[in-house]
C-alpha positions in Angstrom: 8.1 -8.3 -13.7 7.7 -10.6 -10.5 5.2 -13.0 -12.1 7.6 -13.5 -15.2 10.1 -14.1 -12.8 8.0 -16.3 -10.7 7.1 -18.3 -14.4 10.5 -18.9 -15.1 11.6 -20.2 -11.8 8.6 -22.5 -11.6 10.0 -23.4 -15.5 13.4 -24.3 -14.2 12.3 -26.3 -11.2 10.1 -28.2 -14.0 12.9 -29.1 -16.0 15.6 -30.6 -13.0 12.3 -32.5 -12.5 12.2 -34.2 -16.0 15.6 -33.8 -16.9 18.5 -35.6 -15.8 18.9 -33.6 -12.9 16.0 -35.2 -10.8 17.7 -35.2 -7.8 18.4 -31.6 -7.5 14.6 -31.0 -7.4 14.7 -33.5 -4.3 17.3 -31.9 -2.7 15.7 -28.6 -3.1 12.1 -29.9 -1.9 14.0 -31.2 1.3 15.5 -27.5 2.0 12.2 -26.1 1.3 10.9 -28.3 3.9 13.4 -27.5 6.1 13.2 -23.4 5.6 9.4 -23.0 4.9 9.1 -20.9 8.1 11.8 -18.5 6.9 9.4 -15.5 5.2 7.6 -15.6 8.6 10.9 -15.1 10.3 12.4 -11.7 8.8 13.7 -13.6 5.5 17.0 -13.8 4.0 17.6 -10.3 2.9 20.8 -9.6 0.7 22.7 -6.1 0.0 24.5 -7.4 -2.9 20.7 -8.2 -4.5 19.3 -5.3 -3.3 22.3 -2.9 -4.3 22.6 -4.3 -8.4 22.8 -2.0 -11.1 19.7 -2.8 -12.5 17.5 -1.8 -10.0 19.2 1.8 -10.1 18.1 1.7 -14.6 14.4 0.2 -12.9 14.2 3.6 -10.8 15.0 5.9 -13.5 12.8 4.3 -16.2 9.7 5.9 -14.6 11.3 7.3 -12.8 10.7 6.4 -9.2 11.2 8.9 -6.0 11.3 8.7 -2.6 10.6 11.4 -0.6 10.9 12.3 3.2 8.1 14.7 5.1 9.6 14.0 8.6 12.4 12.2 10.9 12.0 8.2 11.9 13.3 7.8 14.9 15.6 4.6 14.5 15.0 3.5 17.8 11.3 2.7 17.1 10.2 0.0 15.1 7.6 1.2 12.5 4.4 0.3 10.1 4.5 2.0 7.5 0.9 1.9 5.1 1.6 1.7 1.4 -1.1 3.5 -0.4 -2.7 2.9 -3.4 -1.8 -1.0 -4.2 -2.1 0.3 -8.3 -1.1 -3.2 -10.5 2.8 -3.2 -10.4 3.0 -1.9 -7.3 6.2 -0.4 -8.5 6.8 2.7 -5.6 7.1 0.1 -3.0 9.7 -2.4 -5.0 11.6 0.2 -5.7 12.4 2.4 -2.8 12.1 -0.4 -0.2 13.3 -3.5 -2.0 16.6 -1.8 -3.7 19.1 0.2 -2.3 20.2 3.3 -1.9 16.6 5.4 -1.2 15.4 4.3 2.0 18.7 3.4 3.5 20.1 7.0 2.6 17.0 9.0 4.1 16.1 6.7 6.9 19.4 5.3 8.3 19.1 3.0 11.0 16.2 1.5 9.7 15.5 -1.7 7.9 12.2 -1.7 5.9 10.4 -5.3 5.0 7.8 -5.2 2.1 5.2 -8.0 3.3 3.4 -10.1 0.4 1.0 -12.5 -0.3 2.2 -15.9 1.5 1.1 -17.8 -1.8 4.8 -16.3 -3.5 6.7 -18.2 -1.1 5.5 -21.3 -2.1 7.1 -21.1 -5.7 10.7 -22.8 -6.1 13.8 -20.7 -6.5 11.7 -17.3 -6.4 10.8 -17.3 -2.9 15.0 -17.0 -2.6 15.2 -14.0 -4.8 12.6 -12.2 -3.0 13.4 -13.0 0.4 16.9 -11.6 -0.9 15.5 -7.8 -1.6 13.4 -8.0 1.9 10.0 -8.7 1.2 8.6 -11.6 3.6 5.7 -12.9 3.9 2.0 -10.6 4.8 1.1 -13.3 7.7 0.5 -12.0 11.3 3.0 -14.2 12.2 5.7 -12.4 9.7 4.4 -8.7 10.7 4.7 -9.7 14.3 8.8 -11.3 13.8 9.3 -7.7 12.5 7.8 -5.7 15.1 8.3 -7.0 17.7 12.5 -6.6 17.7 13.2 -5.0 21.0 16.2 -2.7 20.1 13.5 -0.5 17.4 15.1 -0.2 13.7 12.5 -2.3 11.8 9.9 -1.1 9.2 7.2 -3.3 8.1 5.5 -2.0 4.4 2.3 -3.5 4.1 0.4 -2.7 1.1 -2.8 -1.6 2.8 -5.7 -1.9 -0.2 -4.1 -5.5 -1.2 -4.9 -7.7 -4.5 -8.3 -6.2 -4.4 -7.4 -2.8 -4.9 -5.7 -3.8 -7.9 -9.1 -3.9 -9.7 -9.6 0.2 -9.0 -5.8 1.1 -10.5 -7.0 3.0 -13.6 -5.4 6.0 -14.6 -6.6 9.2 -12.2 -8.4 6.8 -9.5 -8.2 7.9 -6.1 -9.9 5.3 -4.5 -8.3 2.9 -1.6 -9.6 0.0 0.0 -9.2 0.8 3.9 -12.7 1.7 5.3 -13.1 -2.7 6.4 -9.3 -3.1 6.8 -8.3 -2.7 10.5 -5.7 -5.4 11.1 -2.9 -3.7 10.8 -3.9 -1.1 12.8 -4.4 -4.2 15.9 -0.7 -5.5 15.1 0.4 -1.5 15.4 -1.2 -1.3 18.9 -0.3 -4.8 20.2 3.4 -4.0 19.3 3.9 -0.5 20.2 5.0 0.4 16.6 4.5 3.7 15.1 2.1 4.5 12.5 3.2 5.7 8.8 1.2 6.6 6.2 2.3 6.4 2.8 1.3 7.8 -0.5 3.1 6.6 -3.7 1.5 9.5 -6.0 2.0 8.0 -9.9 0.8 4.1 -9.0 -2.1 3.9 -10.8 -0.9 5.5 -14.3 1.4 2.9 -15.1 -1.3 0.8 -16.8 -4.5 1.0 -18.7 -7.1 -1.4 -17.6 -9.8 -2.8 -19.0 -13.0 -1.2 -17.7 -14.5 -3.1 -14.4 -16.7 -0.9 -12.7 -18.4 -2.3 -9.5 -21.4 -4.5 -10.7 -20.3 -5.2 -14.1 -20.2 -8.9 -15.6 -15.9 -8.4 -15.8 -15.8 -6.9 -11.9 -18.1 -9.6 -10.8 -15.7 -13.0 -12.0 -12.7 -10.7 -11.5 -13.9 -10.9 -7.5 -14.6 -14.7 -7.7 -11.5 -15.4 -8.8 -10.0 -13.1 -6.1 -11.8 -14.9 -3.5 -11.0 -18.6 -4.2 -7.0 -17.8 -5.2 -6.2 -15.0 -3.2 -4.8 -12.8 -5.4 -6.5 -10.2 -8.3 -6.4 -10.7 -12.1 -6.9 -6.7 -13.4 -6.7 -7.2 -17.3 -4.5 -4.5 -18.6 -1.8 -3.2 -21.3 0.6 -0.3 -21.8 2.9 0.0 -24.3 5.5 -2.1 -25.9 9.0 -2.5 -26.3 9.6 -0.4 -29.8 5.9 1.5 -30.2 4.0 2.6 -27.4 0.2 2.0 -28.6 0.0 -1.3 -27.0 2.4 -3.7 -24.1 2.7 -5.1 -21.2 6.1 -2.7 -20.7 4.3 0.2 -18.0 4.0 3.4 -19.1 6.8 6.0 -18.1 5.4 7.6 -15.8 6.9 9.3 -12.5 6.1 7.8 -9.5 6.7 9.9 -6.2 6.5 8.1 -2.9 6.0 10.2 -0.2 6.7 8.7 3.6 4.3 11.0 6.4 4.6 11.6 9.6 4.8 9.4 12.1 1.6 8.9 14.6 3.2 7.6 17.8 1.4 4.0 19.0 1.4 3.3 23.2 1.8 -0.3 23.0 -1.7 -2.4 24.1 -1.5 -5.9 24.1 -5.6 -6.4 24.1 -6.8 -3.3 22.3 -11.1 -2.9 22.4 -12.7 -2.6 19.1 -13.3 1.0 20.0 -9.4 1.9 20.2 -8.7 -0.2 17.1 -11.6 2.0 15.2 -10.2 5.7 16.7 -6.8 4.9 15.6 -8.3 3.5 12.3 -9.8 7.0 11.9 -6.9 9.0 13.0 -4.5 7.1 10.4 -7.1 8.1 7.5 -7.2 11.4 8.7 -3.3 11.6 8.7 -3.6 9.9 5.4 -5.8 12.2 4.0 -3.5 15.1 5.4 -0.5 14.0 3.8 -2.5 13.6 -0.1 -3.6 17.0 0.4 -0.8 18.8 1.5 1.4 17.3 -2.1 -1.5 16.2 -4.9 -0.4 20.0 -6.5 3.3 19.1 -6.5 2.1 16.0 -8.7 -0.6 17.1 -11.2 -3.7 16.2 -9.0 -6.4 19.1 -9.5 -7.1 20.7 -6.3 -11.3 19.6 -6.7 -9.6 15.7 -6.7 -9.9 13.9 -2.6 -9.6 10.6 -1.5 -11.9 8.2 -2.0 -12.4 5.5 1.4 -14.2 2.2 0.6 
C-alpha cells in the first residue's frame, strides 16, 4: 500500500515537472531543501491523518489487534522491538501509525515507527508519512526521540529490517536479531526502557515465492538488498473479486502483543560486554513473551523461535 502510494506521488511530482506547473516542483525542491532534517527531528505527525476513517476499515479487514501484557509508565521514554518484519509489515502501521489503539491502552505515550531513510527522499510522500508518525530509522532520528527529558516517547523499530522480509512465508518463525545489537546501544546510551514486541499473524499475509538460503532467487534477492537498501521478496495473495491470486493480503488476523518492559540504567559508553548481556536478556524476554501467547493464536506448542 505504501509503495503505490510512494509511485503515485513520485507520478505527480513528474507531472508539475513537465506540465505547466514547473514552478511548483521548484518551489517544492526548495522546501525540501529547507526541511530535509525534519524525519530526523520527530517529524510532522498529524491526528487528523492518523485519526481517518479509513484506517479504522484497514484494521478490521485482517483484522488487526493490539494487545497490552503490562503498564508503560508514561514518564519513561521507551524502545519498543517490532518482531517479525513479515512483507507488509501491517501490525506496526496499524496500531502505531493510526489512532485510537495505542493512544487508548498506552496514554501518555507517543509512539514513532522508524523507517528506511531512503522513503524520505520521495516528494509529497515523505509529508504523508511524517503525518501518521513514522520518521526516519537513522541514529540520529532514534536519538531526537529518546532522548526527550520529560519521558512519554516510544520509538518502534522494526528489529529484523528489509532482510527479514525474505523469511516472511507463511508459519516461519525465524527473526533476524542474533548480529543486530544497535538498538540495544541507543537503549543503554539513553536510559530508555526495553519492549519487546510480537505481532503474531505477520507473516501469513502473503505467499512468497520460495528462497531458501543458498538458492539462485535468495542469492540476487541479497545483492539487490545490499546495493539499494531495501528487500524485493516476490510474492502474491489474492485479488480483488477471487482469491486464487493478488497483490490484496490475505485476511488474516494479526495480533500485536506489547511485553513487558525491561528497565534500562542509562550508560553513555556501554562495553561490548553490557551491550551483548542486555542483547541476551531482550531475546530471552522475547522468547518469554512468544511462548507465553503462540496457543492463543494457532501456533503448535512443538513451534519456538528461531534466532539468526
Amino acid at each position: 500500500f505504501l509503495s503505490l502510494v510512494a509511485e503515485f506521488c513520485c507520478g505527480f511530482f513528474v507531472i508539475l515537472i513537465l506540465g505547466n506547473f514547473w514552478f511548483l516542483a521548484v518551489l517544492y525542491l526548495l522546501w525540501l531543501y529547507l526541511d530535509w532534517e525534519t524525519p530526523c527531528a520527530g517529524g510532522r505527525r498529524s491526528q487528523w491523518v492518523r485519526g481517518w476513517t479509513v484506517w479504522k476499515y484497514f484494521r478490521e479487514y485482517f483484522p488487526i489487534h493490539l494487545i497490552k501484557t503490562s503498564e508503560l509508565n508514561p514518564n519513561h521514554n521507551y524502545l519498543l522491538g517490532f518482531h517479525p518484519h513479515g512483507v507488509l509489515v501491517a501490525g506496526a502501521f496499524g496500531n502505531f501509525c493510526t489512532d485510537p489503539p495505542f493512544k487508548n491502552l498506552f496514554p501518555g505515550l507517543t509512539p514513532y515507527l522508524h523507517i528506511m531513510p531512503i522513503w524520505f527522499g520521495c516528494p509529497f510522500f515523505r509529508e504523508y508519512i511524517m503525518s501518521a508518525g513514522m520518521v526516519s530509522a537513522s541514529k540520529a532520528s532514534v536519538s531526537h526521540v529518546l532522548s526527550n527529558k520529560g519521558g512519554g516517547h516510544a520509538s518502534v523499530i522494526v528489529i529484523g529490517g528489509a532482510e527479514e522480509s525474505l523469511n516472511a512465508h507463511p508459519g516461519s518463525l525465524t527473526l533476524n536479531i542474533l548480529k543486530r545489537k544497535g538498538f540495544i546501544k541507543m537503549a543503554l546510551k539513553h536510559g530508555a526502557h526495553l519492549v519487546p514486541v510480537f505481532s503474531f499473524g505477520e507473516n501469513e499475509l502473503f505467499k512468497q515465492v520460495a528462497n531458501p538460503k543458498g538458492s539462485w532467487l535468495r542469492n540476487v534477492q541479497e545483492k539487490l538488498q545490499k546495493i539499494m537498501g531495501f528487500a524485493l521478496p516476490l510474492f502474491h495473495a489474492r485479488g480483488v473479486f477471487q482469491y486464487s491470486f493478488g497483490l490484496i493480503p490475505y485476511r488474516q488476523p494479526i495480533n500485536t502483543v506489547v511485553g513487558s518492559p525491561i528497565p534500562v540504567k542509562q550508560n553513555l559508553n556501554p562495553t561490548t560486554e553490557e551491550i551483548d548481556q542486555l542483547h541476551a536478556l531482550y531475546l530471552q524476554k522475547l522468547k518469554k513473551l512468544f511462548e507465553e501467547h503462540k496457543s492463543n493464536y494457532g501456533i503448535p506448542a512443538h513451534k519456538s523461535l528461531i534466532f539468526e
